[in-house]
N, C-alpha and C positions, 0 to 999 in steps of 0.2 A: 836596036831600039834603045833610046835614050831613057835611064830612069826617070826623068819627070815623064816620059809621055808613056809610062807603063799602065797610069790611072788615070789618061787623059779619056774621055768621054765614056768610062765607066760606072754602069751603075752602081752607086756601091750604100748599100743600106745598116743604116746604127741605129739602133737600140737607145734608150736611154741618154738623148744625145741634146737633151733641155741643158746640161750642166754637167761640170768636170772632164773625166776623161774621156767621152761620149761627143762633148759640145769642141773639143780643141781638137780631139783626133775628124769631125767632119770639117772643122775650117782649114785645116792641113791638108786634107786629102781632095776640099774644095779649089785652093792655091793647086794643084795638078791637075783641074779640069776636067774633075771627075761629076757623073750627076748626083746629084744628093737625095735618099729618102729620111728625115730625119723623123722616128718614131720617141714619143715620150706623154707625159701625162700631163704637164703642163704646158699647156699651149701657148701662152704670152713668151715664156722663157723659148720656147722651142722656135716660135714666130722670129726670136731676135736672133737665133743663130742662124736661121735659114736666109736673114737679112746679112748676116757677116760672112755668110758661105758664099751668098751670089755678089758679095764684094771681093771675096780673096781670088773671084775666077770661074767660080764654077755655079751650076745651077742646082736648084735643091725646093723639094717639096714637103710638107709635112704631113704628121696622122699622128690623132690623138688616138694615144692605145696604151695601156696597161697590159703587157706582156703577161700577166698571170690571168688574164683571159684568153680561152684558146682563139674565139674568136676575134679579139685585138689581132692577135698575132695572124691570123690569117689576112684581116682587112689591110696590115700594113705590108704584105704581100701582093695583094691586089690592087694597090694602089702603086705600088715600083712596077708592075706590069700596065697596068693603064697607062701610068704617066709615059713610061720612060719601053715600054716593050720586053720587058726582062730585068733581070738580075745579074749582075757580077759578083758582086761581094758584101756577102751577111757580115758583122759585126753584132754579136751578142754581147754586146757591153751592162744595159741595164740592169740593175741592181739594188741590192736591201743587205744593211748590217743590221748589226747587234752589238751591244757590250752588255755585259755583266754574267759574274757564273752561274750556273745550271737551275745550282740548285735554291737560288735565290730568284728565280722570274717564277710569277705568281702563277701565268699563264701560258702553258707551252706552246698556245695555239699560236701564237705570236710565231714559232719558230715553222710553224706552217706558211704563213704568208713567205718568209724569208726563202721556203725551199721551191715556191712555186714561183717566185719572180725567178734568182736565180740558176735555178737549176730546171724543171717545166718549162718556164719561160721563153729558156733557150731550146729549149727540146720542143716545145711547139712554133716558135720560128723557124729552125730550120726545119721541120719537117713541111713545113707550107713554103719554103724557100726553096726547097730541093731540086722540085721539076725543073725551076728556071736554072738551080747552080749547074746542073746536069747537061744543060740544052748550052750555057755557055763556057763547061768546064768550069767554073767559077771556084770560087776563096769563102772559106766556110771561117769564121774568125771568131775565136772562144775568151773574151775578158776575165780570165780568174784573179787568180791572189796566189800569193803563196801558203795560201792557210788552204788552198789545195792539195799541197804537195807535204802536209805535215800542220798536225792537231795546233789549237790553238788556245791557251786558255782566254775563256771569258768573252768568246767567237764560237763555240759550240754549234749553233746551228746553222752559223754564216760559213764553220768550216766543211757541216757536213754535207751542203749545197754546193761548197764548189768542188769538194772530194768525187761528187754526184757530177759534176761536169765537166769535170775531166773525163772520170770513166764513159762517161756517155762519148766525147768527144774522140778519147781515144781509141774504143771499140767502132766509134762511125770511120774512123779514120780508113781501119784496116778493110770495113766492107766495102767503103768507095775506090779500094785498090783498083786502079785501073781502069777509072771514070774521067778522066782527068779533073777530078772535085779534088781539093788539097784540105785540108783542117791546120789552121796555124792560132796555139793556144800562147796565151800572153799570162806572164806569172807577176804582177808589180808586187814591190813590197809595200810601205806606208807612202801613199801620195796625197798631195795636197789637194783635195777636191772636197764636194760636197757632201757628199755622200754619210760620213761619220757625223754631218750634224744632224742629221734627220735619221739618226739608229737605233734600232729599238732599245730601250732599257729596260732592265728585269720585272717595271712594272706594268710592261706592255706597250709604253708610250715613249715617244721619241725624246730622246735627250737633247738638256738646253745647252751644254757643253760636247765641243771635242777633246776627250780627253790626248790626245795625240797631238803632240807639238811641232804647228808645222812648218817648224824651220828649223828640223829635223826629218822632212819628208822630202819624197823627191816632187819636185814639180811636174802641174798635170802636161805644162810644154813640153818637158822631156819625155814625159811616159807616150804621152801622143808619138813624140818624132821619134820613140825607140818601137812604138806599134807601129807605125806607117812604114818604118823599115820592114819591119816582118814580112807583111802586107806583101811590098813591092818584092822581098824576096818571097815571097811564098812559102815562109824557115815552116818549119813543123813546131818548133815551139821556143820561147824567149822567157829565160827565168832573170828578169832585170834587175838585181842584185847581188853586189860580191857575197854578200852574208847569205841569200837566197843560194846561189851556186853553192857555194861551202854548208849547206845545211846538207843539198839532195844527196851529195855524197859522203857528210859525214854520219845522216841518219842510216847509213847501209852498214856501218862497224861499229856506231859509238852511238844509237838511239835513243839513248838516256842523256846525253850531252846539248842533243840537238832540242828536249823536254827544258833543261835547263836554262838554255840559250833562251828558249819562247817567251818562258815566262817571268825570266831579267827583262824584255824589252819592252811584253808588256807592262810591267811594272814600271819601267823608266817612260814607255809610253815616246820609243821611238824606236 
C-alpha cells in the first residue's frame, strides 16, 4: 500500500479544525482522500475549510460543538457515523491557552474553562469515538504541546491540561493493548497559528497581542506535515523539536537546567 492511499477514503475526524493547526492538518489529509468531519465553534470559519478540503480532494462535513460540552462531543460522533458509517481516526486537536503567571489572574475559574476544552474535551471525544475506533482498529491522535512534557511558566493551567492529557492518553494507550486502536501524541513547540491570539490573560479575558514572535515559530504547514506523518505511521509519539528532544532527556539528570531553559524562551518569547 502506497503512503498516499493509507488515508484514502478514511474517515478521519478533527477537533478544533475552524483554524491553525486543526484547519491545515484536515486540508492535508483532505489532498489523501480521506472523508472529513470537521468539529469547531465557529461555523463560517469551519464552512471555509470544509470548502478547501473538498478542493484539495477529499470530502468533508461539519458540526458546530464546543468540545467542553459532553454532549457536543458526542453529537460530533454521531454525525461521522451518520454521515460517513464510522470512524477511523479522532484528532483531538481543539484547544485554549493562557499567558500570565498564577499569581496575578484575578480569576482561576478561567483556568477551568482551559482544563475542560483541553484535557475533558478530549476525554469526552474519545470516549464517544471509541466503539467506532474499536469496530475499525482505528488512530486515536492526541494534540499536546511540549508544556506537556515539562512546567511552564506563565502556561500554568494550559500546562496542567496537557500534563492531564498525556497521562490520560498514555494510560488509554496501555488498556487498548491488543485492540488494534493505536494513540499517537504530537508534542509541537511554539507554532504559528491562532490560537495565542484568543489566550486568556490573567484578567480573565483574551488578549489583544501574541506575545510570541512568529517568525520564530514553526509554521502551522510544517506542524500539519510532521502530524500527518505520524498519523500515516501510526508513531506512538512525535516531540517536533531539537530543543523539545534535548529537554525530555536533559530533564532526567539536569531538571533545573531544563527550568532555566523554560523560562529564557519565555521571556525572549520564542
Amino acid at each position: 500500500m502506497g503512503v498516499g492511499s493509507i488515508l484514502k477514503e478514511k474517515v478521519v475526524v478533527v477537533t478544533g479544525a475552524s483554524k491553525g493547526i486543526g484547519a491545515e492538518l484536515a486540508r492535508q489529509v483532505a489532498a489523501k482522500g480521506a472523508k472529513l468531519v470537521l468539529a469547531a465553534r465557529d461555523v463560517k470559519d469551519l464552512e471555509a475549510v470544509a470548502g478547501q478540503c473538498q478542493a484539495a480532494g477529499g470530502s468533508a462535513i461539519t458540526v458546530r460543538a464546543d468540545v467542553a460540552v459532553e454532549s457536543d462531543c458526542l453529537a460530533i460522533m454521531s454525525g461521522a457515523s451518520l454521515a460517513y458509517g464510522g470512524i477511523d481516526v479522532l484528532v483531538n486537536n481543539a484547544g485554549a491557552t493562557m499567558w500570565g503567571r498564577f499569581e496575578d489572574i484575578e480569576d482561576v475559574s478561567v483556568l477551568d474553562r482551559i482544563m475542560r476544552v483541553n484535557y475533558m474535551g478530549a476525554v469526552h471525544c474519545t470516549k464517544h469515538a471509541l466503539p467506532y475506533l474499536r469496530a475499525s482498529r482505528g488512530l486515536l491522535v492526541g494534540i499536546a504541546s511540549l508544556t506537556a512534557l515539562t512546567g511552564v511558566p506563565t502556561r500554568s493551567g494550559y500546562a496542567a491540561s496537557k500534563h492531564a492529557m498525556r497521562g490520560f492518553f498514555d494510560s488509554l494507550r496501555i488498556e487498548l493493548d491488543g485492540s488494534g486502536v493505536d494513540v499517537t501524541m504530537i508534542y509541537p513547540g511554539f507554532v504559528a497559528t491562532g490560537i495565542r491570539e484568543n489566550a486568556i490573560g490573567p484578567g480573565g479575558k483574551p488578549q489583544a497581542i501574541d506575545p510570541v514572535d512568529p517568525r520564530k515559530a514553526m509554521s502551522v504547514e510544517e506542524c500539519a506535515r510532521i502530524t500527518l506523518g505520524a498519523m500515516e505511521g501510526r508513531k506512538r509519539e512525535v516531540v517536533m523539536t531539537a530543543r523539545g528532544k534535548m529537554g525530555v532527556w536533559l530533564k532526567l539528570i539536569a531538571p533545573t537546567v531544563v527550568d532555566r531553559i523554560a523560562k529564557r524562551v519565555i521571556k525572549q518569547g520564542s
